[in-house]
ZADRENRO-856825 format. One record per residue: x, y, z of N, C-alpha, C in turn; residue number from 1. Coordinates in Angstrom, 2 decimals. Layout:
<atoms>
      n_xx      n_yy      n_zz     ca_xx     ca_yy     ca_zz      c_xx      c_yy      c_zz    nr
         X         Y         Z         X         Y         Z         X         Y         Z   NUM
...
</atoms>
This chain:
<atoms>
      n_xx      n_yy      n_zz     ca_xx     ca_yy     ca_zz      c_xx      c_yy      c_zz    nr
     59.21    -87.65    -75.05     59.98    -86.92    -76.03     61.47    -86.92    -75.67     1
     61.88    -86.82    -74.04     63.06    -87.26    -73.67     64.05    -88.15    -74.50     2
     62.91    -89.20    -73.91     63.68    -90.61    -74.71     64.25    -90.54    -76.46     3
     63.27    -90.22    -76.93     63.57    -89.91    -78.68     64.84    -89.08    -78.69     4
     64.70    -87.78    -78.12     65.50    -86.68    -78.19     66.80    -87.30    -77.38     5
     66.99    -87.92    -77.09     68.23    -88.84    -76.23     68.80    -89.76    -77.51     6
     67.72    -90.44    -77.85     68.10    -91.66    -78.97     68.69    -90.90    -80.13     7
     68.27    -89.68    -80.63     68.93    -89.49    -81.72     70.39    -88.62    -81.91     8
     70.45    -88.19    -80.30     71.73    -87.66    -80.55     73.32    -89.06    -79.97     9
     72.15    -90.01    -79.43     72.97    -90.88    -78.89     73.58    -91.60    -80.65    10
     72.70    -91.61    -81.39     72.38    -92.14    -83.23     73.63    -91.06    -83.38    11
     73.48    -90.03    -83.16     74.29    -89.06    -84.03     75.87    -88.84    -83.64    12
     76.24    -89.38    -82.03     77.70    -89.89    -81.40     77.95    -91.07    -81.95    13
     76.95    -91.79    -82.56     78.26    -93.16    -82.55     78.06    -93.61    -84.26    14
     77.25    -92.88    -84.68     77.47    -92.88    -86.57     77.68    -91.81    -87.28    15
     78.15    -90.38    -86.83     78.12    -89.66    -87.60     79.44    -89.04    -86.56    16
     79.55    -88.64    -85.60     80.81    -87.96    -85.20     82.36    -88.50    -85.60    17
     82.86    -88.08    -86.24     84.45    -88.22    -86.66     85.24    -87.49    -86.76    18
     86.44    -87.38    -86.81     87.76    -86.82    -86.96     87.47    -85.54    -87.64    19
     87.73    -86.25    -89.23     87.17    -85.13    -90.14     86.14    -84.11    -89.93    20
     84.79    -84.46    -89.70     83.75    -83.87    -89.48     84.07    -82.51    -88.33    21
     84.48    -82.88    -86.78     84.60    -82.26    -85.62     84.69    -80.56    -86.03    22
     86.25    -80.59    -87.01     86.76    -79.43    -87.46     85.70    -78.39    -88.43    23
     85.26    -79.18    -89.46     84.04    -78.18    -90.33     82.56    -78.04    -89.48    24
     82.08    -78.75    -88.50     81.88    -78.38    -87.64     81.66    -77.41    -86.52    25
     83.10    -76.90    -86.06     83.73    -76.35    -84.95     83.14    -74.88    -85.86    26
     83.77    -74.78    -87.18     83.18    -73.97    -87.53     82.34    -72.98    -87.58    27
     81.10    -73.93    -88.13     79.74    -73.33    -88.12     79.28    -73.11    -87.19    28
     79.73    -74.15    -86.02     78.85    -73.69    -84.64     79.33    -72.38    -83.92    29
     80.72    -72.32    -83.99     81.67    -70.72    -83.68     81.20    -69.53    -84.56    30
     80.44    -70.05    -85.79     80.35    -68.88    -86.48     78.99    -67.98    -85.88    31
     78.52    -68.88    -84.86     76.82    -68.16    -84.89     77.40    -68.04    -82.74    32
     78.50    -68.22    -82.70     78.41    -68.16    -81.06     78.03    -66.46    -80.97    33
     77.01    -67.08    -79.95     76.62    -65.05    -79.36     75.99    -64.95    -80.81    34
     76.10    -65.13    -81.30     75.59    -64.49    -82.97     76.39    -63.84    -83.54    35
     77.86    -63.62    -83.35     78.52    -62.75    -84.17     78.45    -62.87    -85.41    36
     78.70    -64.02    -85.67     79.20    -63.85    -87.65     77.81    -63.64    -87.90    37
     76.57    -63.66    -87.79     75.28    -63.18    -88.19     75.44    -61.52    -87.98    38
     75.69    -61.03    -86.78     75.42    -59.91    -86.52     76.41    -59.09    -87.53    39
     77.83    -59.66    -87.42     79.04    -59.30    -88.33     78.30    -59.17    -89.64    40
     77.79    -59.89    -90.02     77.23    -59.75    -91.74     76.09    -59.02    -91.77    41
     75.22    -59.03    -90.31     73.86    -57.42    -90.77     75.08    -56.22    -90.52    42
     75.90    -56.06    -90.18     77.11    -54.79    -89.79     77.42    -54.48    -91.37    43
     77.78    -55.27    -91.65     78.30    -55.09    -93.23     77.50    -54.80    -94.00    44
     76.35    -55.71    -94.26     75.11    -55.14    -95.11     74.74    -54.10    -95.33    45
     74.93    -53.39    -93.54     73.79    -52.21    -93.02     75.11    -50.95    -94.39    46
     76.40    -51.19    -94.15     77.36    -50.51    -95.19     77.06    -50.22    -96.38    47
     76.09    -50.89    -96.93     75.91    -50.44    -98.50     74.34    -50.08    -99.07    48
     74.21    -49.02    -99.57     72.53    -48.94    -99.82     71.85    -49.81   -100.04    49
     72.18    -50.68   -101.21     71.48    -51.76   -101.86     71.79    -52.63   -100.78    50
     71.98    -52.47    -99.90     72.04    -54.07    -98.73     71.32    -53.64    -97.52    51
     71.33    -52.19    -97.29     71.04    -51.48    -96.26     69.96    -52.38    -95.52    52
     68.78    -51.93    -96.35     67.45    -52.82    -95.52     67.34    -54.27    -94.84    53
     68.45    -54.97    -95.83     68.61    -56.53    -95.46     69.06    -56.27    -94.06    54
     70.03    -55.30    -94.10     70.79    -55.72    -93.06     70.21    -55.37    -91.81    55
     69.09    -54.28    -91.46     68.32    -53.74    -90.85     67.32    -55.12    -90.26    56
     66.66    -55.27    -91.26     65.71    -56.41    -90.81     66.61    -57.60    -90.22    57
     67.47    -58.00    -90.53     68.54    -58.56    -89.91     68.62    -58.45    -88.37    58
     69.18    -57.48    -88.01     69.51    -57.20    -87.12     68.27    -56.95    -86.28    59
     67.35    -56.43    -86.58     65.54    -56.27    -86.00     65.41    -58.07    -85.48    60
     65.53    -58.69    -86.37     65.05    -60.61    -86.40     66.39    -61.15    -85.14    61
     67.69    -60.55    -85.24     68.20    -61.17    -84.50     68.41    -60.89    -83.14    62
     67.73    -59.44    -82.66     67.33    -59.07    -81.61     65.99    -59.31    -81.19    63
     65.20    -59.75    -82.02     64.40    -60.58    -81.30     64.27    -61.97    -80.79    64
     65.07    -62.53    -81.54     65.51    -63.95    -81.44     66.09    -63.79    -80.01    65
     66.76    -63.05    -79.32     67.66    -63.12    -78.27     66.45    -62.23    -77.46    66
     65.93    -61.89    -77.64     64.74    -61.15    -76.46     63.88    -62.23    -75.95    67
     63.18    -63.15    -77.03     62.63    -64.20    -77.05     62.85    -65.56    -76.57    68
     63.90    -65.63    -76.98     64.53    -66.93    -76.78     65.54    -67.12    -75.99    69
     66.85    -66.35    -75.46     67.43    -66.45    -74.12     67.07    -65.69    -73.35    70
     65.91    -64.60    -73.37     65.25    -63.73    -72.07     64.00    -63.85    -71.80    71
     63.27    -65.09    -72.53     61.83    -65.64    -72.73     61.90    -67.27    -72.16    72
     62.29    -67.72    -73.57     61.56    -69.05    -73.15     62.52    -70.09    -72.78    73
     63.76    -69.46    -72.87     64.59    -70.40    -72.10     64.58    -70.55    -70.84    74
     64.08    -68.82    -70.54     63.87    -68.99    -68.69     63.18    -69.74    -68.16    75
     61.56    -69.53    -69.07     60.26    -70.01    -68.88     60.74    -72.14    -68.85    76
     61.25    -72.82    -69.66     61.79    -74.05    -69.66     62.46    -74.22    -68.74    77
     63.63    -73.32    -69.27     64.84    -74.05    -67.93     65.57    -75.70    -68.54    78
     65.36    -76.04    -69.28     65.66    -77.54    -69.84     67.05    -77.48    -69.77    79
     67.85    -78.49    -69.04     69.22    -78.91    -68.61     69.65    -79.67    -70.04    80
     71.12    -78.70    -70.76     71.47    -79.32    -71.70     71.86    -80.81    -71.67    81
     71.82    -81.96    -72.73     72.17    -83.16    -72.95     73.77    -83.52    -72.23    82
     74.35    -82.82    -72.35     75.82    -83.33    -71.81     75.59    -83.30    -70.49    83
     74.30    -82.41    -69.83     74.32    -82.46    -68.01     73.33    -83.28    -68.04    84
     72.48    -84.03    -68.83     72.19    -85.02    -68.55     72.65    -86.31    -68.54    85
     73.38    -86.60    -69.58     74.26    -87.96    -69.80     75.79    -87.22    -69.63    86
     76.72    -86.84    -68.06     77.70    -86.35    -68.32     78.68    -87.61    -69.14    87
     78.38    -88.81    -69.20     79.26    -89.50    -69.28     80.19    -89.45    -71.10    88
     79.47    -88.30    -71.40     79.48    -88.07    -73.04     80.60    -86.80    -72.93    89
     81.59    -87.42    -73.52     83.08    -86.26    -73.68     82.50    -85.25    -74.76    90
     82.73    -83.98    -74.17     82.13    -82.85    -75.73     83.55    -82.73    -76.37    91
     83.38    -81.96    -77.44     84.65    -81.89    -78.23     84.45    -80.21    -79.09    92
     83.77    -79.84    -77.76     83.76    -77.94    -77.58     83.49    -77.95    -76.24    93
     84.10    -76.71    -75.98     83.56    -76.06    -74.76     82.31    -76.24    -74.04    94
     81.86    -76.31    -72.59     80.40    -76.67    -72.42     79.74    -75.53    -72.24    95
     78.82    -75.18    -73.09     78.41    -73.87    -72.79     77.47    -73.75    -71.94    96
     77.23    -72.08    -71.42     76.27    -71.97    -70.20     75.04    -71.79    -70.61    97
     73.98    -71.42    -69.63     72.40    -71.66    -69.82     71.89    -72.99    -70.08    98
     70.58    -72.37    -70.46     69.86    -73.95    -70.90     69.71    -74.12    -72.28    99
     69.04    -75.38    -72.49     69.46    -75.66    -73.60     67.99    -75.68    -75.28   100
     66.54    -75.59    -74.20     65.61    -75.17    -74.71     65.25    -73.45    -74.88   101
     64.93    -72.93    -76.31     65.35    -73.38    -77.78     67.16    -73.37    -78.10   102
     67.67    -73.91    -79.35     68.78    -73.08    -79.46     69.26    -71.62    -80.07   103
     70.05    -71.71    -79.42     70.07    -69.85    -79.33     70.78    -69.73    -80.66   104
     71.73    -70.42    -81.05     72.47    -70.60    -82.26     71.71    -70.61    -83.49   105
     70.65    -71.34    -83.15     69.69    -72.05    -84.44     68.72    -70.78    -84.35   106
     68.43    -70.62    -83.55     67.35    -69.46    -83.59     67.72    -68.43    -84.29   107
     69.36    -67.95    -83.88     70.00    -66.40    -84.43     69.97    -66.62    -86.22   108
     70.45    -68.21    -86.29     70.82    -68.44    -87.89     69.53    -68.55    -88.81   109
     68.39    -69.13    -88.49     67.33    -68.88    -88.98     66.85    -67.69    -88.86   110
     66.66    -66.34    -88.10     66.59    -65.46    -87.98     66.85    -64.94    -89.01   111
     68.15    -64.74    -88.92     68.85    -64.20    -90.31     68.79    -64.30    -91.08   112
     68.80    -65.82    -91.41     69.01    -66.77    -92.74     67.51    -66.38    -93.27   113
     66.67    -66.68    -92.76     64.92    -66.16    -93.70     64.95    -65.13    -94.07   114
     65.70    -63.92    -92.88     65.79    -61.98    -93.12     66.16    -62.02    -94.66   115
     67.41    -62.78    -94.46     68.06    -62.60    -96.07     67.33    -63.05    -96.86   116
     66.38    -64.83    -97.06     65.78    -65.15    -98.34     64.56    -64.19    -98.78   117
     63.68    -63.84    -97.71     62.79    -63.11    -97.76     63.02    -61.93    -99.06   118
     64.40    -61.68    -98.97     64.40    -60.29    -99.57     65.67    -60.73   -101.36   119
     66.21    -61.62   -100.91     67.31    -61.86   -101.90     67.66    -63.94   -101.98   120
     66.48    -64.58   -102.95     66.71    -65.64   -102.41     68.11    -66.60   -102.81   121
     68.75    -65.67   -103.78     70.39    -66.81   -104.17     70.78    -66.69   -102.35   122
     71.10    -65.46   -102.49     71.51    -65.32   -101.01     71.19    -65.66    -99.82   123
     70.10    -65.73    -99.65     69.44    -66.43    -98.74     69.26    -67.93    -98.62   124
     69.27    -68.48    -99.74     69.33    -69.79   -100.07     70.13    -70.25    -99.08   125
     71.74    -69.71    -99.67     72.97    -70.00    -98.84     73.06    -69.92    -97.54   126
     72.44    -68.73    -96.98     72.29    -68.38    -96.05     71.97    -69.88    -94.80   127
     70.59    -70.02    -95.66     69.84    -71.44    -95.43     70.35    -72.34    -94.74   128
     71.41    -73.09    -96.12     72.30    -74.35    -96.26     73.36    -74.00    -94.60   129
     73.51    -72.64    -94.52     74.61    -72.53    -93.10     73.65    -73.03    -92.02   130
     73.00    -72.05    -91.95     71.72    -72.09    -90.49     71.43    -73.59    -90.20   131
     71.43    -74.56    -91.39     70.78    -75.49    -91.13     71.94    -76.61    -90.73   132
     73.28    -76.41    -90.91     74.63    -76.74    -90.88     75.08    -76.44    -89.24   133
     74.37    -75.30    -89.00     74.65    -74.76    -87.73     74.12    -75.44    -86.40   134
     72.18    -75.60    -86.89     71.53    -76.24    -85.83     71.96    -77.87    -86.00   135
     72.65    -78.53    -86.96     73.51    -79.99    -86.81     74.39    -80.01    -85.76   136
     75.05    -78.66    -86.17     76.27    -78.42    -85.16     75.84    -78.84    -83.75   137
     74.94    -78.16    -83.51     75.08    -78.41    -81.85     74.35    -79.65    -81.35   138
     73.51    -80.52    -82.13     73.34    -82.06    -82.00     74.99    -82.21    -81.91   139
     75.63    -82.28    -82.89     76.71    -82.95    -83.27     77.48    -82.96    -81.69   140
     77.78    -81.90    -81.56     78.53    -81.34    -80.54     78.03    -81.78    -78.95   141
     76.59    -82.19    -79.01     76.04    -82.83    -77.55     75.13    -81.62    -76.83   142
     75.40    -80.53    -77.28     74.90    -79.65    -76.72     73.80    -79.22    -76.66   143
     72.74    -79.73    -77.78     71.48    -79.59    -77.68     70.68    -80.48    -78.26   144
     69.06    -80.97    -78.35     68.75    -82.12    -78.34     67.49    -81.39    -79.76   145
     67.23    -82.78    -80.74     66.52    -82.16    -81.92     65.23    -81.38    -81.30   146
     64.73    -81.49    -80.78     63.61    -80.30    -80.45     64.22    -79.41    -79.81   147
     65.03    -78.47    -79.43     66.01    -77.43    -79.14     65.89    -77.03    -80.56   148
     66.69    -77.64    -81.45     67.06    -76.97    -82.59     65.99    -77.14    -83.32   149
     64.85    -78.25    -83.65     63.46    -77.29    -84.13     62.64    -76.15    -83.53   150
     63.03    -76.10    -82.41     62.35    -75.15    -81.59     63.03    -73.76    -82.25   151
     64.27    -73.48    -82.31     65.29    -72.70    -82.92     65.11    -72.02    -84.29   152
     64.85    -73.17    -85.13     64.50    -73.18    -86.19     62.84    -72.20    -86.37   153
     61.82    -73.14    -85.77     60.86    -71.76    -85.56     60.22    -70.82    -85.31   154
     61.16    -70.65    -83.98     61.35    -69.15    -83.49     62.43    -68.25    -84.39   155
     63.36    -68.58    -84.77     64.39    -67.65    -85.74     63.27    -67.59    -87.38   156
     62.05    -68.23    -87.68     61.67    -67.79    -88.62     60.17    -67.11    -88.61   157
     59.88    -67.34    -87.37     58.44    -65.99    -86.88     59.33    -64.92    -86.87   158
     60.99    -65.18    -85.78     61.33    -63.62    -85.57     61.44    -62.69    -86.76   159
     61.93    -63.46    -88.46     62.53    -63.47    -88.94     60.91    -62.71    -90.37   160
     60.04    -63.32    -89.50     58.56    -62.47    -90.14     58.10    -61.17    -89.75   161
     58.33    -61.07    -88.39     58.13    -60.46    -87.28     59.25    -58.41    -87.34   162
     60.17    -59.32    -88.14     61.06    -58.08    -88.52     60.64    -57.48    -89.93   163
     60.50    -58.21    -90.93     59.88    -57.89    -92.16     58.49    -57.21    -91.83   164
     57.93    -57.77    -90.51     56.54    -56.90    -90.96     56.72    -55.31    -90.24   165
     57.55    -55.63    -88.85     58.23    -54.42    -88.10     58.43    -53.65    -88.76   166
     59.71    -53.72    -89.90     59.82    -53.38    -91.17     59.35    -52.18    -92.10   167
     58.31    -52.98    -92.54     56.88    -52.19    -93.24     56.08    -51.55    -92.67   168
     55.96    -51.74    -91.38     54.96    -50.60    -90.40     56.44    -49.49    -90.13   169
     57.15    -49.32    -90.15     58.43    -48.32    -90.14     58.38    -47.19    -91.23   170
     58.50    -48.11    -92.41     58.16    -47.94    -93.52     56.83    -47.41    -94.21   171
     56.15    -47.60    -93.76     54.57    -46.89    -93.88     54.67    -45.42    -93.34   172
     54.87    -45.49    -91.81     54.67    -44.65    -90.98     55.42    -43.81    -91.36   173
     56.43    -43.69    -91.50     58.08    -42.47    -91.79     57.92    -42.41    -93.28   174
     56.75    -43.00    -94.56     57.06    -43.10    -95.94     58.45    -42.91    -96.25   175
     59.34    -44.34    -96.06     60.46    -44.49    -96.00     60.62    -45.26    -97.36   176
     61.32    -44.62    -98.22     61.34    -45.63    -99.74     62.95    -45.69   -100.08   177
     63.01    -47.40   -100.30     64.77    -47.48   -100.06     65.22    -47.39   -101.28   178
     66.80    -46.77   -101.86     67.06    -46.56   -103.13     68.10    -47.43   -102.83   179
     68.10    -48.53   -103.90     69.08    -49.43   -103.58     69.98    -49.71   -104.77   180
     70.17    -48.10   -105.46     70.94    -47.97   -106.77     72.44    -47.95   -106.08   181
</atoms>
């Protein structure tokens, strides 16, 4: 699986990285560092009634994503990111720390990104189109290898079940009924 997971990001440095690209890019992958701009947008949500719950389950999915996945199974792996394997590959971001099995990026953005379709799918849709923009990002960038970011991908959408059902047992228990006038 090495080998594949080598070949396609080696595919993805020498036909798809460019000038243009780097910058929209730099972006998306900054937007999910640590998870802020995810966490930034359950912050905001949690601000308005009618968003309230989104933003709750949100934030439930993206703390598990980070319980799971950089205090779980990244330990449990340990997998040495792609740029410390082939250093001979210039990044064109910062090299970030830890390892590199699942991504933590992809995990937080799917997390989220399902929290939201689950409940609102225009929004979530979009949501989607980022998350999935995001886990490119860090192929793009060298930093993580396609099974990282499928791995990412479905751990951020169990967590992302896992909060919805959290959720409803909350919700049962406290007969908690949301007014989202």
């Amino acid at each position: 699986m090495q080998t594949i997971d080598m070949a396609i990001l080696e595919w993805i440095q020498a036909n798809v990285v460019c000038g243009w690209l780097t910058p929209f890019f730099k972006v998306c992958t900054y937007f999910a560092e640590l998870g802020i701009g995810w966490i930034a947008l359950a912050v905001v949500l949690l601000l308005f009634k009618r968003t309230r719950r989104m933003g709750l389950i949100m934030g439930i999915a993206l703390l598990l994503g980070v319980l799971l996945g950089e205090y779980g199974i990244k330990l449990l792996f340990q997998r040495p990111r792609p740029f410390v394997t082939a250093p001979e590959v210039a990044l064109l971001i910062s090299p970030p720390h830890g390892f590199s099995f699942p991504s933590g990026h992809t995990t937080a953005s799917f997390a989220a990104a399902c929290s939201m379709f689950f409940i609102d799918k225009k929004w979530g849709s979009l949501a989607l189109v980022l998350a999935v923009l995001i886990g490119f990002s860090r192929m793009y960038f060298f930093v993580h290898y396609l099974t990282d970011v499928l791995a990412g991908v479905v751990l951020g959408i169990l967590c992302a079940l896992a909060a919805h059902w959290i959720m409803k047992m909350i919700e049962k228990r406290w007969h908690i009924q949301w007014n989202t006038d």
